[in-house]
C-alpha positions in Angstrom: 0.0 0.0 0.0 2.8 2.2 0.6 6.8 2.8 0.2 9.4 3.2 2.6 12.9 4.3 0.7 15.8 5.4 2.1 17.0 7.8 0.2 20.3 9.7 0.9 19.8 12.9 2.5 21.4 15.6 0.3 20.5 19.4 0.8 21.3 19.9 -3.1 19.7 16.6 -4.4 16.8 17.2 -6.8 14.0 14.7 -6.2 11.4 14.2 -9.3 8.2 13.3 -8.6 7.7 9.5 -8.1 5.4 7.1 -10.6 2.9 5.0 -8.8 0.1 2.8 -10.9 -2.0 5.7 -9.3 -0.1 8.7 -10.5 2.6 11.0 -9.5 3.7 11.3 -5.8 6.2 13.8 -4.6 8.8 12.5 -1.8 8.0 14.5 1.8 10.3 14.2 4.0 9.7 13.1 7.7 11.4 12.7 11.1 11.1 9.5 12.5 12.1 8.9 16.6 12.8 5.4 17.2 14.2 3.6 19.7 18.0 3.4 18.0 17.8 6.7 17.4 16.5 10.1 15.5 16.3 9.5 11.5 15.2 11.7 9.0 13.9 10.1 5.5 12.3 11.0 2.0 8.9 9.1 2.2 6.5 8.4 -0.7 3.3 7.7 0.4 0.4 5.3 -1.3 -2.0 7.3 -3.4 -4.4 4.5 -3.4 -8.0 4.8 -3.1 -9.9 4.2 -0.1 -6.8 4.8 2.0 -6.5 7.0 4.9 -3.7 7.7 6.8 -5.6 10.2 9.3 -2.5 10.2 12.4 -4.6 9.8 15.9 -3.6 12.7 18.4 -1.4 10.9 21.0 -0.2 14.2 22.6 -1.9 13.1 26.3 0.5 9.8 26.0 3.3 12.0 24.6 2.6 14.0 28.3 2.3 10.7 30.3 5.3 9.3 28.8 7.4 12.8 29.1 6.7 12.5 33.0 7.7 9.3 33.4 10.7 9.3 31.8 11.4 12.9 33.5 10.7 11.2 37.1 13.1 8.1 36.2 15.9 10.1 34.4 15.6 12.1 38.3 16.1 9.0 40.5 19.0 7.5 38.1 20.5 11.3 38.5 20.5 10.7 42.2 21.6 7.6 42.9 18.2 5.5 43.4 18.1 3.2 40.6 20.9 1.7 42.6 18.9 1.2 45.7 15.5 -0.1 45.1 15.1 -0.7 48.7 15.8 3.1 49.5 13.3 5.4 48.4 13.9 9.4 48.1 12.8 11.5 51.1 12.5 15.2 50.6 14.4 17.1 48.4 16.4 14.2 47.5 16.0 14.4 43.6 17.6 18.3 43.9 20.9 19.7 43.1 21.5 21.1 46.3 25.6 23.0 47.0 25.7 25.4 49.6 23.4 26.4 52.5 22.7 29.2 55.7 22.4 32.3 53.2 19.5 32.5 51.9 17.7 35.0 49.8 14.2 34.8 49.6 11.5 36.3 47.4 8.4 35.9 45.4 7.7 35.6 41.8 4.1 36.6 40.5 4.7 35.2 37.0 4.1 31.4 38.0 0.2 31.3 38.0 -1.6 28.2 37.7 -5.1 28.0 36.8 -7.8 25.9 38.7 -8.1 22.3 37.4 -11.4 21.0 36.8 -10.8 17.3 38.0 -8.3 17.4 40.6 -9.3 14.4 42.1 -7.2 13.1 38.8 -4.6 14.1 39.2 -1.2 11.5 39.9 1.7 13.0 41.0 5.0 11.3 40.8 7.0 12.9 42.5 5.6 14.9 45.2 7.7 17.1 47.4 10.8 15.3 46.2 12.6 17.9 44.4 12.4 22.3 45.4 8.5 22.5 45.5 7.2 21.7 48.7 5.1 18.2 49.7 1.2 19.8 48.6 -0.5 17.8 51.5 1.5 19.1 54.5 1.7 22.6 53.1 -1.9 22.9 52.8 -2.4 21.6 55.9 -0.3 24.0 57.3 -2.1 26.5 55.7 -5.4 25.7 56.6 -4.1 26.0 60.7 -2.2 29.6 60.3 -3.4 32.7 60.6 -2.0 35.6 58.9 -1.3 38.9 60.7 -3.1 41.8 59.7 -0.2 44.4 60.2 0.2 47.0 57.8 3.9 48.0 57.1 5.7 50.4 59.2 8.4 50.6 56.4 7.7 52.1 53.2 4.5 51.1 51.1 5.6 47.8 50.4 4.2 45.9 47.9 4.8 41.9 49.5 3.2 43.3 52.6 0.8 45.7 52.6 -0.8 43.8 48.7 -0.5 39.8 50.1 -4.6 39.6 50.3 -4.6 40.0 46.4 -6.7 36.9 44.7 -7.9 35.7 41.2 -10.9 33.1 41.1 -9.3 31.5 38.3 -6.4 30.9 39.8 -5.0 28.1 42.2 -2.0 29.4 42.8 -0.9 33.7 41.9 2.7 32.6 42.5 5.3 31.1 44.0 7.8 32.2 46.5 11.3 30.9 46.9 14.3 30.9 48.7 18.0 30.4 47.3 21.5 30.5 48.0 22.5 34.2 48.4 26.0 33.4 47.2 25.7 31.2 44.3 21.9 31.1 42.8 21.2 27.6 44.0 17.1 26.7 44.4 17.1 25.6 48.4 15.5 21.9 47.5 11.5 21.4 49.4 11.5 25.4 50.0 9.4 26.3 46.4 5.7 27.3 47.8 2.4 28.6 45.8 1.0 31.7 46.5 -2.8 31.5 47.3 -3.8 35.2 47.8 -0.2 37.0 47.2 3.2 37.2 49.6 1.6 36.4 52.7 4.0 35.5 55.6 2.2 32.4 56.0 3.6 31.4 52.7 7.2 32.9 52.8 7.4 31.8 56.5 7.0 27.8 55.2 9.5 28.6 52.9 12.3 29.5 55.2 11.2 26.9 57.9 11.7 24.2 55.2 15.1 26.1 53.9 16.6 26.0 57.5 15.6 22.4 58.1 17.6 21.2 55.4 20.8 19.8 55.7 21.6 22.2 58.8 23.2 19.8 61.5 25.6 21.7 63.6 25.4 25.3 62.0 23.7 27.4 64.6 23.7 30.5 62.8 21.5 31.7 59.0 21.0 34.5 57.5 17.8 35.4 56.0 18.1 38.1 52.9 14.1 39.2 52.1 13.1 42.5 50.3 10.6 42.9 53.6 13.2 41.5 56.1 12.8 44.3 58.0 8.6 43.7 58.7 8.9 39.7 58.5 11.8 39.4 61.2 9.5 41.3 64.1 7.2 38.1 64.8 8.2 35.1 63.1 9.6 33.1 66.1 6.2 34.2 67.4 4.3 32.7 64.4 6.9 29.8 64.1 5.4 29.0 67.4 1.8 29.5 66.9 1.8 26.8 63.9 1.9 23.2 64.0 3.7 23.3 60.6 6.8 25.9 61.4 10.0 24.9 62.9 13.6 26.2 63.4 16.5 24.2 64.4 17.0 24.2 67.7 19.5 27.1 68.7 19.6 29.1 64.9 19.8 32.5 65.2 18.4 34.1 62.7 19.6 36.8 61.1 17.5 39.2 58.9 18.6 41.5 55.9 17.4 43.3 53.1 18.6 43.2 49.9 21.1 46.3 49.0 19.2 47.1 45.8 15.7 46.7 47.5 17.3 48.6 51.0 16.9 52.2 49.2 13.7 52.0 49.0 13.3 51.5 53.1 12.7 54.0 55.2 16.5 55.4 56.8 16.0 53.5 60.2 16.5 50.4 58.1 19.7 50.7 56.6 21.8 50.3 59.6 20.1 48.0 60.9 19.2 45.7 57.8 22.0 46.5 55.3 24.5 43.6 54.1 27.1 46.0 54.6 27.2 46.2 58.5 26.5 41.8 59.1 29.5 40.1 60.3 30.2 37.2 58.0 27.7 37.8 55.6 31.0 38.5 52.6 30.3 40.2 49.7 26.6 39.5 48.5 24.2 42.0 47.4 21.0 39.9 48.0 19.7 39.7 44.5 20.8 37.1 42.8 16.8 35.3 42.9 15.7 38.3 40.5 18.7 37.0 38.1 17.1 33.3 38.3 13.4 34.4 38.0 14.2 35.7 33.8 14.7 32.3 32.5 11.9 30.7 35.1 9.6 33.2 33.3 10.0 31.2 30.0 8.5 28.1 31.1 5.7 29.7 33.7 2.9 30.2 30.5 3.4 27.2 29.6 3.2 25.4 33.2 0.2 27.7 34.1 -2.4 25.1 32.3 -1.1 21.9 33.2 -2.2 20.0 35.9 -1.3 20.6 39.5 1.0 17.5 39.5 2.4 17.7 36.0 3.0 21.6 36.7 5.0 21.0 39.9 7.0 18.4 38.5 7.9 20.6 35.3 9.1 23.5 37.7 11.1 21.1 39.8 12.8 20.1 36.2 13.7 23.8 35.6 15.2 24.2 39.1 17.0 21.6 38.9 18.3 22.1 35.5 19.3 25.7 37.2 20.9 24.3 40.1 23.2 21.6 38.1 24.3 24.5 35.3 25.7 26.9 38.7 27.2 23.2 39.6 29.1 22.8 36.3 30.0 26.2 36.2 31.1 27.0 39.7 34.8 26.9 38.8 34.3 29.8 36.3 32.1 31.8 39.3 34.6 31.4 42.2 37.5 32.1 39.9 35.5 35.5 39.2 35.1 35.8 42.9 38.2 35.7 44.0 39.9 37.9 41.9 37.1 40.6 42.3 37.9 39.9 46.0 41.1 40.3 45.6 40.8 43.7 44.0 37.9 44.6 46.4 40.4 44.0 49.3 43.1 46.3 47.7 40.5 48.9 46.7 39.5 49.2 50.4 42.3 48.7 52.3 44.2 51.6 51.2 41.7 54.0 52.2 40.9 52.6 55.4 44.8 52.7 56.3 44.9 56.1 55.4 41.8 57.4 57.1 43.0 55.6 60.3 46.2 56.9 60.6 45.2 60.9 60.3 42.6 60.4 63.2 42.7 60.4 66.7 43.7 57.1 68.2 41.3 58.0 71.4 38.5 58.2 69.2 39.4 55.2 66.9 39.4 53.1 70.1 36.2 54.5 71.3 34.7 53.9 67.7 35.9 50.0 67.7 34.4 49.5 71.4 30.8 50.6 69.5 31.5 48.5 66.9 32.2 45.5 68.4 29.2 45.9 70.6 27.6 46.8 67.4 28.4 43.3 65.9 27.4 41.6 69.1 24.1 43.1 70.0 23.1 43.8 66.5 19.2 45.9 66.5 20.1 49.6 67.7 23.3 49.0 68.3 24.0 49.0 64.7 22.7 52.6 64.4 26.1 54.1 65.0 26.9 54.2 61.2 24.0 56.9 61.1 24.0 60.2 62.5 23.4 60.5 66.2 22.5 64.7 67.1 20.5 65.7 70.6 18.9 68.8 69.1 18.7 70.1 66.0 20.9 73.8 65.4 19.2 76.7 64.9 20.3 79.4 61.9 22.4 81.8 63.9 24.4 79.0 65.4 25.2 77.8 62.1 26.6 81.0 61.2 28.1 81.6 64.8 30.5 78.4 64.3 30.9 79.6 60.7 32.4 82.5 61.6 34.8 81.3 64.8 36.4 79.4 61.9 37.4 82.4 60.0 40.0 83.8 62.6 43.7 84.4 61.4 47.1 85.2 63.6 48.7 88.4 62.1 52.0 86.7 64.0 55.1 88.9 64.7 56.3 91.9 62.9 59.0 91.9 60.3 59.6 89.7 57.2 56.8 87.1 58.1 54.5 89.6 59.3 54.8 91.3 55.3 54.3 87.6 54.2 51.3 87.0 56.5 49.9 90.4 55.2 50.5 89.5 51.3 48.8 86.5 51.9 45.4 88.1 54.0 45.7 90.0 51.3 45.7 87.5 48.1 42.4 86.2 50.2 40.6 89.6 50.3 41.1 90.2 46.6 38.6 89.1 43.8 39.1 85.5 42.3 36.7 83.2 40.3 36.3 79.6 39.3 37.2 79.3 35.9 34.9 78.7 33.2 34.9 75.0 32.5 33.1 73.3 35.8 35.7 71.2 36.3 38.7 73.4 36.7 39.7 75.9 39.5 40.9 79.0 38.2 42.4 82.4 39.8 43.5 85.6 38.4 47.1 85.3 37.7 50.1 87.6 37.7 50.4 87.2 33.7 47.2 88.1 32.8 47.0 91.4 34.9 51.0 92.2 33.5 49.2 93.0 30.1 47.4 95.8 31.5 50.2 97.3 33.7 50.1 100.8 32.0 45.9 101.0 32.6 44.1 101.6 35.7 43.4 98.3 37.8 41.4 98.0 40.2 42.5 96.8 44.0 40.6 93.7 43.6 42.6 92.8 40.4 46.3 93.9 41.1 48.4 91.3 41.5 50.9 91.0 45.0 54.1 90.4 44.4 55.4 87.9 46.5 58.5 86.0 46.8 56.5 82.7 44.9 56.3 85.2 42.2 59.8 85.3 41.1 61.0 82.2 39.7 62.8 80.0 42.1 66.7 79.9 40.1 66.5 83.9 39.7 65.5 84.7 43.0 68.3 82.5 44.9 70.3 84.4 42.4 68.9 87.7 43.8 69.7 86.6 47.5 65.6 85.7 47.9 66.4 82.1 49.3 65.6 83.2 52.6 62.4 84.7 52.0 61.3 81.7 49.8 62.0 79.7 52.6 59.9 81.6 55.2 57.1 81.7 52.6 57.6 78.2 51.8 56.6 77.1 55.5 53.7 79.8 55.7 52.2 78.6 52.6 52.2 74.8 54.1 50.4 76.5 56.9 47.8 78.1 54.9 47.1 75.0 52.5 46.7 72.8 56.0 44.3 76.0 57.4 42.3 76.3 54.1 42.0 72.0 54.3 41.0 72.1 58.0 37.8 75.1 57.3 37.4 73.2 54.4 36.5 70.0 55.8 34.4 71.9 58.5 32.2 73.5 55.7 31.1 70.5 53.9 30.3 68.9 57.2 28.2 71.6 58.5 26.4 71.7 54.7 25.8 68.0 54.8 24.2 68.6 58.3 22.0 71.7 56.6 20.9 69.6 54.1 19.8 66.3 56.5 18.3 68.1 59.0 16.7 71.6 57.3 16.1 70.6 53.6 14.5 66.7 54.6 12.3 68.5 56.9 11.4 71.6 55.3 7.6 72.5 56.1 7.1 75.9 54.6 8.3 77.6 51.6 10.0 80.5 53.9 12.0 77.3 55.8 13.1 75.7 52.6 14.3 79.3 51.2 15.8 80.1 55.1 18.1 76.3 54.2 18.8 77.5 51.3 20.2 80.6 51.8 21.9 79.0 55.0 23.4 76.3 52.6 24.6 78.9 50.1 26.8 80.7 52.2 28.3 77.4 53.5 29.3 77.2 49.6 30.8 80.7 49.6 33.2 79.6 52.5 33.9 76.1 50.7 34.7 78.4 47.4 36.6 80.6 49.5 38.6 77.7 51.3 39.4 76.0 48.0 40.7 79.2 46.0 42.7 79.9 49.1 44.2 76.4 49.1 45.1 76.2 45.0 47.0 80.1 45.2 48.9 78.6 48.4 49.5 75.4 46.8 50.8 77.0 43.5 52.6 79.4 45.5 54.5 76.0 47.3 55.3 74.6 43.8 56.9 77.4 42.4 58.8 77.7 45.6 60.1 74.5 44.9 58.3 72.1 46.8 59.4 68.7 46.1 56.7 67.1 43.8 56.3 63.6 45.8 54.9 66.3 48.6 52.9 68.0 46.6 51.2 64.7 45.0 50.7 63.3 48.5 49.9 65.6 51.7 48.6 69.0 48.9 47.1 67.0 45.8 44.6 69.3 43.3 41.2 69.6 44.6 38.5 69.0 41.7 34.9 70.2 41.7 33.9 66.4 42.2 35.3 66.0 45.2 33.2 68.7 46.5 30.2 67.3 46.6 27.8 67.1 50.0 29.1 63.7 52.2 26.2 61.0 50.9 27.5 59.4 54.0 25.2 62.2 55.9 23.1 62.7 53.4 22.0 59.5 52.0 23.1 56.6 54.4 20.7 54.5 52.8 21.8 54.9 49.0 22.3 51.7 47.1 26.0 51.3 45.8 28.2 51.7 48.4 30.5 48.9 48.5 33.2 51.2 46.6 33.1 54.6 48.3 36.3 56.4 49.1 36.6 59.0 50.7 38.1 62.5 49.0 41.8 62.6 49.2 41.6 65.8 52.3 39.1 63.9 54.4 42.3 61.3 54.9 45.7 63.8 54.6 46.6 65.6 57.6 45.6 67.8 60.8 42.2 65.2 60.6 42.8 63.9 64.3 42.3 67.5 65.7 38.5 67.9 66.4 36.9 70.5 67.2 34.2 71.4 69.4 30.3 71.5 69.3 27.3 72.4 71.6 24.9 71.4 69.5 25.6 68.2 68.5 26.9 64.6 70.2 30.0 65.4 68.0 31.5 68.3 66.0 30.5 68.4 62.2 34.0 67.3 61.3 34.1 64.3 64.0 30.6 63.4 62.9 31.7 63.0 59.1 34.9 61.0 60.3 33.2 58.9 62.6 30.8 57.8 59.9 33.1 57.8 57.0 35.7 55.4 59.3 33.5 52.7 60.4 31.8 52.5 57.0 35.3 52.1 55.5 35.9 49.7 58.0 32.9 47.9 57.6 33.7 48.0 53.7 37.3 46.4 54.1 36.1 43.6 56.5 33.5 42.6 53.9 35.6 42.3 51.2 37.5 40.2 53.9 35.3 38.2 54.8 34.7 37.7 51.1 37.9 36.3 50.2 38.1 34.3 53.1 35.0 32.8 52.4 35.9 32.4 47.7 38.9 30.5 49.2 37.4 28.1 51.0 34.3 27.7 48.9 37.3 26.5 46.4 38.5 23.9 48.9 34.7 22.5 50.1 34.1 22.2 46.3 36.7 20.0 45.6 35.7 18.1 48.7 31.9 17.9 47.5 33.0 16.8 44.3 35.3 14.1 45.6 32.5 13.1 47.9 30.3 11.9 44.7 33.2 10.5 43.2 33.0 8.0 46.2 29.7 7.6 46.1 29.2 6.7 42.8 32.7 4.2 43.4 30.7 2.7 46.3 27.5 2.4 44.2 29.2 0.6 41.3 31.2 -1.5 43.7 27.7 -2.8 45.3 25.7 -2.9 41.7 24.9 -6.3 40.4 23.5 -5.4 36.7 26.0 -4.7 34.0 23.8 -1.3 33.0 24.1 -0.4 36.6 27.6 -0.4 36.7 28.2 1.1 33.4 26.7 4.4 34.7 28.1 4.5 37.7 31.5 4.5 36.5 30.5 7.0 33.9 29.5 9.1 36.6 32.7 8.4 38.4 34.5 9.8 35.5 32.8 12.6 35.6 33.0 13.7 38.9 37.0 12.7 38.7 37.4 15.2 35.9 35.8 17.9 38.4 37.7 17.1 40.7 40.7 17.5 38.7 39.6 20.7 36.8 38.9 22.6 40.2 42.4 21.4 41.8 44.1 22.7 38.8 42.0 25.8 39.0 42.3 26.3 42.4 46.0 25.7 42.8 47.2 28.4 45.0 43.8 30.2 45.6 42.5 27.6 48.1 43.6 27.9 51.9 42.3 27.7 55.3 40.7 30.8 57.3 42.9 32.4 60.3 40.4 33.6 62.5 36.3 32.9 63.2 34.5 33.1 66.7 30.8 31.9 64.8 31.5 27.9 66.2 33.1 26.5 69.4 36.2 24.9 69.1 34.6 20.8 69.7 32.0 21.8 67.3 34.2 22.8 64.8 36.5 19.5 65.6 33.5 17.2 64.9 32.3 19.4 61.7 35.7 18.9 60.2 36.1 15.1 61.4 32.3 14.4 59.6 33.8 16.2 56.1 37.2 14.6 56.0 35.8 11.4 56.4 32.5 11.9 54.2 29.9 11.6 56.9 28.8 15.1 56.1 28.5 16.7 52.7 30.2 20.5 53.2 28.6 23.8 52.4 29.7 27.2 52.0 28.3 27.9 55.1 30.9 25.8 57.4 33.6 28.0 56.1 32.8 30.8 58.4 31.6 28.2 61.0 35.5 27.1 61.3 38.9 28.7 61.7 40.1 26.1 59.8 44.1 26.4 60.5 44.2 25.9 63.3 40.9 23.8 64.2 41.9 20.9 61.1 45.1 20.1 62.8 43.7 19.9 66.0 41.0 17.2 64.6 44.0 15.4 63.3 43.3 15.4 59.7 46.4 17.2 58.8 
């Protein structure tokens, strides 16, 4: 009735139409899936009368079938094919690395419709892979009851919208939660959203996230756009349901996401920010938005299916996700640890040189509120914001303005003509040039044209030892003088840097405290006028400084001076202190302080009434523990990229063995065949991340997050496999000196 012909397949072949005793029939061709493989073929099909070849639809057994072999493929993955006594418990058909920093949020793209016939539904594979066991969550569900608190934060959206519903939805969304540091979906932690981002939902999640694979660590972090709102009662509601539990001990501590953290009200940011969390490294608390863009694909496709089929099509994805950050975890830390490398560099520096121009008595008293800071955590953590008793009031502004402005006339003679020449250089007229980003000043050149004409006081140029060029006045017996004006001029360039400094931090301060809080038209024009003449003294300050410091080079000043302790001040650096300003800004795991807020004369405060601290102590006392606090992240960071290099290897060894042991104890020729496949594989990971990591990979020096037995039976449990490591034991353990007392080294 028909033909079958295997004809070659040739993109320029030229096929003529076929004779049949019915008449012509041109060749189609057609992909054909067999069990030997994927073939495509030219087919000529019958023509005969009477004969139909009408294909039934067999897309629901193409489904069925897809599922099966999706659920099989998943427990030959992980081992279980090996075991048919041993069946998978929760979250044992997941990719699962690292553990204890979590980021969670919620993703309102993964809507599933209501399913007519439920009670149809089969799932294989129920709570066995990142979405959690249905029964047991809505059982939990149906026993909680969510708060009704609005936010005291900003209007956020997960809080103050979680009562939103659809009727023809089951679910509005899901909610996750994932490693902060590498992307990984936390295996049984996926839930559905029934009416929004309730914390009845998100609070299942992180229960089941803490529960998993946790023995021994005592300590998680918990990164959540709301952190701030969720943290106040969940131990309360963890107690309140039947279907909540921590491990016993964890300490939980909450954060918000740096990118999210801007949009908080200020109180948050010291207290929630990733910045100021011992151990936390380097994260910015994000990464889940990165993984929700390719989960987005598959969500319209999933949102018809059935409840079962759905769940295990998502599980799929995230598992797919999980194994790609697995495979490509060599590339990431690499990337890691050369960014922390740089980041440690960047930040050191600055700190150094911030720390050794102030006042040792205040740096001590500064590290005794920081380390209480990182103990107590909550309030304690608000000494990186401003702390003032009373706010100033316009004349006391321009009071301590003006006590700044005081100059010593000194003795008479040669210095007392210098001192004068210089008071008077600072009375005359000078402007900032044209271009924005360059300081100008009328110089003695450009009034010498007009000599013979009348010129006014403000324009006539002073004549000054700096004035002659340095070879002809020795020669002229001026090296003396030069001298003397050399050493005034330092004084005047360290002067003009101390007001300086004063001036921006008393216009940060007008800017918090009067522009934020600006009621009235009259107070907002009263701030600005206040803030304007703070600019005219910062103007003032920094033409003062460039004549003085062009004065010192064509003295003679020796340039690695000049480039050092009196560099060029530019425009930028100008700018209002966002460390006052904005505390709360996102981006601020670069900042660096301006080069005069860390050269000299910075350890001599001065004093305030009106505040806690003067405006200059205020900015420096900020300014210092953020930069510490910036340095000690990038730190930890490293610490932690060199030891995630050393677990890895460990992790990847550890399924070597497993797979070894499984082929060792398999009885079927197929069984062993893959396992020693897989036992290649994992060898050649193993082998790629010790080249990789040659050199980067060593032991921390210092921890104080695990007690010295724990830490020995930790280490004990990894060495010998017992326990698979995590990211998370790195800061757990000072490993130096904690592996050799174990005895494994």
């Amino acid at each position: 009735m028909h033909a079958w012909e295997n004809i070659p397949m040739d993109a320029e072949a030229d096929f003529p139409p076929t004779e049949t005793v019915h008449g012509p029939t041109i060749p189609t061709k057609l992909t054909i899936v067999h069990s030997t493989g994927v073939f495509l073929h030219n087919i000529v099909w019958c023509s005969c009368p009477g004969v139909d070849y009408t294909v039934p639809n067999r897309y629901r057994e193409l489904m069925r079938v897809s599922r099966l072999w999706r659920d099989l493929m998943s427990r030959k993955w992980f081992g279980f094919a090996h075991n048919d006594e041993q069946k998978p418990d929760k979250g044992d058909l997941a990719c699962w690395l690292v553990s204890q920093r979590y980021v969670v949020d919620g993703n309102f793209t993964a809507q599933h419709m209501v399913i007519r016939k439920p009670q149809l539904d089969i799932s294989l594979s129920d709570g066995l892979g990142y979405m959690v066991k249905d029964h047991e969550y809505q059982t939990h569900l149906s026993s909680a009851v969510e708060s009704k608190e609005r936010s005291s934060c900003s209007n956020h959206r997960a809080v103050n919208a979680a009562n939103i519903s659809r009727s023809n939805l089951r679910a509005t969304g899901v909610g996750a939660t994932a490693c902060a540091r590498h992307g990984c979906f936390v295996p049984h932690s996926i839930v559905d959203f029934q009416k929004g981002e309730r914390h009845m939902n998100i609070d299942y999640s992180i229960c089941n996230a803490l529960n998993y694979h946790s023995a021994g660590i005592d300590s998680s972090l918990i990164i959540y756009d709301v952190g701030c709102q969720w943290s106040i009662n969940f131990l309360q509601r963890v107690a309140q349901s039947k279907g909540l539990s921590v491990p016993e001990n964890m300490h939980i501590v909450p954060a918000v996401g740096k990118f999210h953290l801007s949009a908080h009200k200020l109180a948050c940011f010291a207290r929630y920010s990733l910045n100021f969390i011992q151990g936390a490294g380097h994260v910015d608390g994000e990464i889940l938005e990165t993984l929700w863009a390719p989960f987005n694909k598959i969500s319209p496709t999933a949102r018809s299916m059935s409840q079962a089929h759905r769940q295990e099509v998502l599980d799929d994805h995230m598992r797919d996700s999980n194994w790609k950050k697995i495979v490509g975890i060599m590339k990431t830390l690499l990337k890691k640890y050369k960014w922390a490398l740089k980041g440690v560099d960047d930040t050191k520096s600055p700190f150094d040189e911030l720390t050794l121009s102030l006042d040792p008595e205040k740096i001590l008293m500064w590290k005794i509120d920081e380390k209480k800071a990182m103990e107590q955590c909550g309030e304690y953590l608000d000494i990186y914001q401003l702390q003032m008793n009373k706010a100033p009031t316009m004349a006391e502004i321009r009071l301590k303005l003006t006590e700044s402005e005081n100059t010593d006339t000194g003795k008479p003679g040669t210095v007392s003509w210098l001192i004068t020449g210089i008071n008077l250089e600072d009375l005359q007229f000078c402007y900032a040039g044209h271009d924005e980003n360059v300081w100008g000043e009328v110089s003695d050149e450009e009034i010498s044209e007009y000599i013979d004409e009348e010129i006014l006081a403000e324009e006539m140029g002073i004549w000054m030892p700096s004035s002659v060029p340095y070879q002809d006045a020795l020669a002229l017996g001026l090296g003396p003088l030069q001298v003397e004006e050399l050493e005034l001029r330092k004084g005047q360039a360290n002067d003009c840097l101390k007001k300086l400094r004063m001036a921006l931090g008393h216009k940060a301060i007008i800017y918090r405290q009067y522009f934020r809080s600006a009621n009235s038209t009259w107070a907002g024009t009263r701030s600005k006028q206040e803030a304007q003449r703070c600019q005219l003294k910062i103007d003032k300050c920094v033409r003062s400084y460039q004549r003085a410091r062009s004065a010192m080079e064509g003295l003679g000043m020796d340039k690695a001076t000049l480039g050092s302790l009196y560099q060029p001040i530019s425009p930028t650096e100008l700018s209002i202190d966002k460390e006052v300003t904005e505390e709360h800004r996102f981006g601020q795991g670069s900042d660096r302080l301006a080069w005069f807020w860390r050269g000299n004369n910075a350890s001599q405060g001065q004093d305030d009434a009106w505040i806690d601290e003067s405006p200059t102590d205020l900015v420096y006392r900020v300014n210092w523990l953020k930069a510490k606090a910036r340095w000690n992240r990038w730190q930890e960071e490293l610490r932690l990229v060199r030891h995630e290099m050393g677990w890895t290897i460990n992790w990847f060894k550890y399924h070597q063995n497993e797979w070894e042991r499984r082929g060792g104890q398999a009885t079927r020729p197929g069984h062993q065949a893959y396992a020693y496949q897989q036992v290649l594989m994992w060898g050649r990971f193993v082998e790629e991340a010790e080249k990789n990591f040659n050199g980067c990979s060593l032991a921390s020096t210092s921890s104080t997050l695990c007690s010295p037995q724990l830490a020995k039976i930790i280490v004990s449990k990894i060495w010998t496999g017992q326990m698979v490591p995590t990211a998370f034991h790195v800061i757990l353990i000072p490993i130096t000196d904690r592996i050799k007392s174990a005895g494994t080294i």
